[in-house]
N, C-alpha and C positions, 0 to 999 in steps of 0.2 A: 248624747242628744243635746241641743243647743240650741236655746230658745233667741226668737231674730223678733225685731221690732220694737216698738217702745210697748213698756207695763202698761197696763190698761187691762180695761174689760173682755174679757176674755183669752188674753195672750196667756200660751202657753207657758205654768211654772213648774218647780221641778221639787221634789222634795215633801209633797205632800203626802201622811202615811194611810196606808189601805189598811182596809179591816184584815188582811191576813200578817201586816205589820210590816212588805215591802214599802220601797216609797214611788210613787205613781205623778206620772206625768201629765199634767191636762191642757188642753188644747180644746177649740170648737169643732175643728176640719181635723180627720186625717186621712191622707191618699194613699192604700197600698198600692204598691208597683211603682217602677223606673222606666217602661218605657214610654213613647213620645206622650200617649194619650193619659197616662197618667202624668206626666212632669207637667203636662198643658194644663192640665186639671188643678194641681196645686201651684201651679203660679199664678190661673186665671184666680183661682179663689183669694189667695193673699194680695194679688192685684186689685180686688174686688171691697179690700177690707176684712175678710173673715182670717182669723188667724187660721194657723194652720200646718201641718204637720206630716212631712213626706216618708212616709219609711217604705224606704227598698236597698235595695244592696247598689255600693257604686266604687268600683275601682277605681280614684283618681289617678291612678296611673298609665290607666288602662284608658282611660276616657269614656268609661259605658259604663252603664248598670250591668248589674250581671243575676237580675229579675227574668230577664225575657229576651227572645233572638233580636225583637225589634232591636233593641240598643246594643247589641254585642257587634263590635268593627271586623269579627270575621264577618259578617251578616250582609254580602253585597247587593240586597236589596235597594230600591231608592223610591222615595215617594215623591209621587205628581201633587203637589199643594194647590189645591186650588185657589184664584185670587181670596173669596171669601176669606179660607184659609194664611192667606198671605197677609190679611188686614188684621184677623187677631194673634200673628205672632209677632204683628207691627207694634199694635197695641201693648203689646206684655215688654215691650224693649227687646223685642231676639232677632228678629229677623235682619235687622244691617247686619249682624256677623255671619249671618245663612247667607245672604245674598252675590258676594260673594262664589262660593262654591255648589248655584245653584243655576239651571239655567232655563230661559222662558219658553213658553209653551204659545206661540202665536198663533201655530193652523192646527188645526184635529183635521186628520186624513183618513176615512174609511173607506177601504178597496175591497170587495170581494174576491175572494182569492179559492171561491170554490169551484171544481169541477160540474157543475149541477146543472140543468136544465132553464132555470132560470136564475137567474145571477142581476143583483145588485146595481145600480147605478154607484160610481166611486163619488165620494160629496166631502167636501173639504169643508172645515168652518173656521171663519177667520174673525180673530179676538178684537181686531180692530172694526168691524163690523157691528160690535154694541160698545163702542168704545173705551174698551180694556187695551192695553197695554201687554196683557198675557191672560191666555186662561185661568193660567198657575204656571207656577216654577217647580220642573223637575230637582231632587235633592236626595242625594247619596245620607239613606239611615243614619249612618256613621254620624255626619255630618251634623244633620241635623240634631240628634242625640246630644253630642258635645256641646253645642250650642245653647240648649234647653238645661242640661245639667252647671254649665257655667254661669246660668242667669239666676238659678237658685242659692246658686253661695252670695247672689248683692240681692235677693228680692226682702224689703222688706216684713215683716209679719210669716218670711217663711222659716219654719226647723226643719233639719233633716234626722230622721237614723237611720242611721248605716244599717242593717238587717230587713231580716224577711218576717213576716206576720206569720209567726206558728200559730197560732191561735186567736180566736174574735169571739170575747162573748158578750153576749146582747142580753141590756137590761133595760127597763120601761123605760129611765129617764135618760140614756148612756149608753156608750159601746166601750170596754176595754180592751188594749192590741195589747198581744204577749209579743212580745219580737224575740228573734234569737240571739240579740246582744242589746243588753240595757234592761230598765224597770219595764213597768206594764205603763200604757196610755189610757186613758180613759179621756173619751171627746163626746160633741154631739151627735155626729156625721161620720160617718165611713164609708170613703171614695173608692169601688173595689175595680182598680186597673190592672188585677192581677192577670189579664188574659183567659184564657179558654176554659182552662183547668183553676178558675177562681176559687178560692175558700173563701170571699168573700161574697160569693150568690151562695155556695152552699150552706155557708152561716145563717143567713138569713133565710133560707128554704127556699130561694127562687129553682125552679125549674126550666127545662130548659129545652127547645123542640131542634132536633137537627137529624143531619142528613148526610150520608157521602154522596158524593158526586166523584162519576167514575171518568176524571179527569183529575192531570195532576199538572201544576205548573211549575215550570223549570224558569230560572231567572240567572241571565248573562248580565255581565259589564264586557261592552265590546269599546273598540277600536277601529277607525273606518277612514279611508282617505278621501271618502266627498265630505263635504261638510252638511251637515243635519238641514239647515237655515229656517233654526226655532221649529220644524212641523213635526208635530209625532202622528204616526203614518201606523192605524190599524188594519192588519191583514181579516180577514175574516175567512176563515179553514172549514171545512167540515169538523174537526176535532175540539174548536176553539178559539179563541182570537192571538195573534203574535204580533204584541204592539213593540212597536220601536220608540224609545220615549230619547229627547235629548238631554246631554248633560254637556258641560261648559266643555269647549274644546271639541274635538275631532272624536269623541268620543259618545255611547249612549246607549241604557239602559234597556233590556229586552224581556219582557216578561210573553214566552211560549206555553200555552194552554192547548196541552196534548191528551190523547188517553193514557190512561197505564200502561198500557204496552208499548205506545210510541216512544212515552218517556221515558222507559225502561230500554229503550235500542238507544234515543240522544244520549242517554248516560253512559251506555256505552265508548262510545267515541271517543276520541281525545285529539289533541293537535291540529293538523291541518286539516284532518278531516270532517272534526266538529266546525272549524271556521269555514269550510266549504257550502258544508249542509247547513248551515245558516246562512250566509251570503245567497244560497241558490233559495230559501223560502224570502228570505230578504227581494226576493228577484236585483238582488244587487243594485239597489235605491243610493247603498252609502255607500256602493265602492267595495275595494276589496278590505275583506273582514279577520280582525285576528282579538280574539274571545279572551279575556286578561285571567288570570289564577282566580280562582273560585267561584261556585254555582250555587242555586238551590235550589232543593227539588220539593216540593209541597204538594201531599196528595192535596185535593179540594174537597173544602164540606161546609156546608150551611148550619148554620148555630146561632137560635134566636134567644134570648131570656123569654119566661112566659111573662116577667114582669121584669119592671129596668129599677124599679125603685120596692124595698119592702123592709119596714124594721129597722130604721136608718141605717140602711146600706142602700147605697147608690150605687149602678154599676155603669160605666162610662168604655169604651173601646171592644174590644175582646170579650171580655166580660160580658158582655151586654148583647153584641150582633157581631158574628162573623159570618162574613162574603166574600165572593170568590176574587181575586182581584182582577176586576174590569168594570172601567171607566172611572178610575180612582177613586172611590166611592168610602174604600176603609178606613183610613188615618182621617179621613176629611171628615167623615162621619164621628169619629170617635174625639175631636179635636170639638165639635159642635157640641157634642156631650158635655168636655167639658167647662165650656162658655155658658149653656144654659142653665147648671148648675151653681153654677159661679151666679151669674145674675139673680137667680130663685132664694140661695142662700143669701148672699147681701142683703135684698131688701129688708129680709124677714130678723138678717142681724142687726141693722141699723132701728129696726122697729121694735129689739129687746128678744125677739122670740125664740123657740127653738129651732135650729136650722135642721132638726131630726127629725120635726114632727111629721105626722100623717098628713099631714095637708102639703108639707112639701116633699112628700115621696107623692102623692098624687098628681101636682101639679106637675113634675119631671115627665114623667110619665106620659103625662097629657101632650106634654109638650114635643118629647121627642117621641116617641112611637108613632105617629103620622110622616114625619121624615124618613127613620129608620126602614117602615114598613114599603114607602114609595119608593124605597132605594132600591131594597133588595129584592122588588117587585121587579122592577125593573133590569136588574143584572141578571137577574134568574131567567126573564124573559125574552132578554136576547141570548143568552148560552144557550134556553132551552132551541130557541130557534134555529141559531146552528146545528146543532146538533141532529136535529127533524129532519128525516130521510123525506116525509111527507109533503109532498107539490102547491099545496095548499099554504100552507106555513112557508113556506120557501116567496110565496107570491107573497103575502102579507108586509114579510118582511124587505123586499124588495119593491114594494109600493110608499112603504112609510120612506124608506131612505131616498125614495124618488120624490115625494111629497116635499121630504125637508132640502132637497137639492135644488126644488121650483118652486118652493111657498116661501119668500121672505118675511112674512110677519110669521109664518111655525118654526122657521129654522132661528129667527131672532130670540124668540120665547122660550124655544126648547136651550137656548145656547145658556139662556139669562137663567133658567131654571136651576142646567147643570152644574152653572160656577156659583150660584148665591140661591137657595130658595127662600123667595120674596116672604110669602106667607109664612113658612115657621120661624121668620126670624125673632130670636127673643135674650140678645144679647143685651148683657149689659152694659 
């Protein structure tokens, strides 16, 4: 463990003895977990001023944490970063080496691609139209991963340990981490990026409401001989939506939201015949399609925290909200988490106070759970609507997307909502 920044008040020192007579490490901030929303979260914090303290596992040889799939380079996932997004990993110094191997999101393209009775108007929305430059930039996990762990070894006010938080126990004034290599930490705050299966909600006793959802998404990196030109082009299915998102080059990410049993027949397939059956739902937009080595299969399930903040324990990404992935909604979300935390802690550090206390697990809370809750309202409410055999629902949804095809001050609003929400912004 390796304390970064100048001495001062509150930086992390090493060597001080516990009442069981190990020697214990303290810090203000510490973030379990390595993937993207936790690395976001202790760079925005040590960017912010709060010292701070990353423990997750990370193979530099490897280039990923080896905490969670988010960061493992088998893991050929890729996230669509929204602009908002793109400005606070501006901010933290990361994004010129993302940029790179990331590529822009100019049009959003929604086609109905259902067999149904009544069917959609297709409406494209273009980034140049509120004057963005891009939505957001599509970016291979891998990628970005590497990127956020490289900026950790120069951030100042950041330490890392290497290991996993076996244990979190909580006391009025303090939290101490037991990790599985090195002493015990004792901080104000504890960042829990642990993902789904957090030990850090269950430390704290948060609860937690979810749900399966009998859909499972399947995620390609293809290869295509038209060229993308920047549009990522949603199908809309009776089973789910199969977005085609781009990535730099002749190449682009495909995340297919099937049922179980469709997905159960794709995984089937293999070679020319899986790049066929893709290309023919593709209605062959990019040409002919050939699918590169590795897939992933994710059943889908909705996973709320009943609280985001309790007992200083903050939870940010995974931890906190999982949703299904459609309309990029997850890392972007979980990226917000840890911006406003970041913000809520600073002031309250520069003001002497505890960054643990009641009032700032309150105000997190306050803050984000209106975002979170609009998001996942919202995702849930068009799947549900795919899905709806019912003509009723089927019209609904094919009047809003005709609305936003002929209202340009709704389709302005709605565009501006989805890349940056105006009202919870509360960065620092």
């Amino acid at each position: 463990m390796t304390p970064a920044g100048e001495p001062g008040r509150g930086t992390m020192h090493i060597g001080k003895p516990s009442v069981e007579g190990t020697h214990v490490g303290e810090t203000q901030a510490a973030v379990i977990g390595g993937g993207p929303a936790g690395l976001v979260a202790a760079l925005a914090l040590a960017h912010a001023g709060v010292p701070t303290v990353l423990v997750a596992r990370h193979d530099a040889s490897r280039g990923h944490d080896c905490d969670g799939a988010a960061g493992n380079l088998a893991d050929n996932r890729t996230t669509a970063l929204l602009d908002s997004s793109v400005a606070m990993l501006d901010r933290l110094g990361i994004w010129d080496s993302c940029r790179g191997n990331a590529a822009p999101l100019r049009t959003l393209r929604i086609a109905d691609d259902t067999r149904r009775l009544w069917r959609a108007p297709e409406v494209c929305f273009e980034a140049a139209e509120i004057g963005l430059e891009a939505f957001g930039w599509n970016i291979a996990n891998a990628h970005l991963v590497s990127a956020l762990w490289a900026r950790t070894g120069d951030m100042p006010g950041l330490a890392h340990v290497n290991g996993e938080a076996q244990a979190i126990d909580i006391h009025n004034d303090s939290v101490t981490i037991r990790p599985t290599d090195g002493p015990p930490l004792r901080c104000r705050i504890v960042i829990g990026a642990d993902g789904r299966n957090s030990i850090c909600r269950a430390a704290a006793g948060i609860s937690v409401t979810s749900r399966a959802i009998p859909q499972t998404a399947l995620t390609f990196t293809l290869k295509h001989t038209r060229a993308h030109h920047d549009v990522s082009t949603e199908f809309h299915t009776e089973e789910g939506p199969f977005t085609l998102v781009p990535l730099p080059g002749l190449r682009s990410s495909l995340v297919c939201v099937v049922s179980t049993a469709a997905a159960q027949w794709l995984e089937a397939l293999d070679g020319d015949t899986l790049d066929r059956e893709i290309e023919r739902r593709s209605h062959s937009i990019l040409g002919k399609i050939r699918i590169e080595p590795g897939r992933g299969v994710f059943p889908l399930r909705v996973a709320i925290a009943n609280r985001f903040a309790a007992r200083r324990v903050a939870l940010v990404g995974e931890a906190a909200h999982l949703l299904p992935p459609i309309g990029a909604q997850g890392l972007n979300l979980g990226l917000r988490d840890g911006f406003t935390l970041a913000g809520i802690t600073a002031e309250i550090y520069r003001a002497h106070g505890d960054i643990g206390s009641d009032a700032v697990m309150t105000e997190y809370e306050r803050r984000r759970r209106p975002d979170v809750a609009s998001r996942g309202f919202a995702v849930d409410l068009l799947n549900r609507s795919l899905l709806s055999d019912f003509i009723g629902v089927q019209g609904l949804r094919g009047l809003g997307l005709y609305a936003l095809s002929r209202i340009g001050p709704l389709r302005r609003t709605v565009m501006r909502e989805g890349v940056a929400p105006r009202p919870r912004r509360h960065h620092q």
